[in-house]
N, C-alpha and C positions, 0 to 999 in steps of 0.2 A: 654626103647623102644626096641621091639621086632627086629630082623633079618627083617622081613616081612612090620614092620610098615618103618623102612629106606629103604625097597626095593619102598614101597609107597610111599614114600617122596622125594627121589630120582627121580621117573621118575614124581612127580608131578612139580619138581624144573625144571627138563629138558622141561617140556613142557611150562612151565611159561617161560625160556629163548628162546625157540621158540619163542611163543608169543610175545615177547619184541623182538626180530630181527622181525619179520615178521612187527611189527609199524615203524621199523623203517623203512624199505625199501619203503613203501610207496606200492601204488596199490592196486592190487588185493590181494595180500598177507596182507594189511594191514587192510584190512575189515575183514579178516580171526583172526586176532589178537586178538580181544577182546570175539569171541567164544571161542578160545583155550585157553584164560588164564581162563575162566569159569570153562571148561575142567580141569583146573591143580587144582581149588577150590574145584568143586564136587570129581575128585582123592583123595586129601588131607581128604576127609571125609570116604571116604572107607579103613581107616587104621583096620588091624584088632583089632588092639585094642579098636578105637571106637568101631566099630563094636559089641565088646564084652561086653563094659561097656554101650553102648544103650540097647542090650538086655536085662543085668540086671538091667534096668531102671536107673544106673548113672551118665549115660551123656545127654545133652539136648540134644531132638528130635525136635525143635522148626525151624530149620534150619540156625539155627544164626551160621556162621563161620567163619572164614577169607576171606573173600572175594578179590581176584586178579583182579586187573583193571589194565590196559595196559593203560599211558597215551602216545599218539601219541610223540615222538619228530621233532621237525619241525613245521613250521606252517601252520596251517591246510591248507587243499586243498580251490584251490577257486573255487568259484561256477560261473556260465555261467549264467549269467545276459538273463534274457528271452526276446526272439526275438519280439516284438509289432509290428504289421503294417505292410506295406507292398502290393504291389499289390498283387491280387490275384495270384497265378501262373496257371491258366489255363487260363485267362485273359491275360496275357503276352504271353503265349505257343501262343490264337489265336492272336492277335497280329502280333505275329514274321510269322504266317503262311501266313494273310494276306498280310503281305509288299513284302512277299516272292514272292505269285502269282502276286501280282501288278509289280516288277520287272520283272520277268519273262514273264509278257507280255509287258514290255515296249522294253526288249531289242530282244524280238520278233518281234514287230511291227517296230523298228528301224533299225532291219534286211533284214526286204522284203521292205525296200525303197530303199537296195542298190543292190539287187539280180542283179545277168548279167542275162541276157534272150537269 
């Protein structure tokens, strides 16, 4: 193994241990996770030595390779059960508007019975 094919395997390892911290933490960084171990597979193919023995047609070009999968630890996220039903809410909105003005004039008219003159 070349100086160059460990310098490629080295930062492919480093990004696979990305990879595997970012599942773990969970979030946004964990959706991120399983592009970047992809990331460390396709790296792991750019060694130059592939590289050299593809061109002289000795190694498979078929795309079969090790392939890195991030499995999540933890259990997986839960999902939000979908909202059904319901009143409308612009039905509610007129509603709440109407009771409003019916108030508003009940304690209007409540008012001018007790007015001093």
């Amino acid at each position: 193994m070349t100086k160059a094919d460990q310098l490629v395997d080295r930062a492919a390892t480093r990004l696979r241990e990305i990879a595997s911290k970012a599942a773990r933490e969970g979030g946004v960084a964990a959706k991120l996770a399983q592009p970047l171990a992809d990331d460390a597979a396709f790296l792991r193919k750019l060694k130059p030595s592939l590289i050299l023995a593809r061109a002289k047609g000795e190694a498979r070009t078929d795309g079969e390779a090790v392939h890195d999968a991030v499995a999540p630890s933890g259990p997986p996220p839960r999902k939000r059960p979908k909202q059904r039903g319901g009143p409308n809410p612009f039905l509610v909105v007129g509603i709440a508007l109407a009771a409003g003005i019916v108030l508003a004039k009940v304690v209007d008219w409540r008012g001018r019975g007790h007015a001093d003159d």
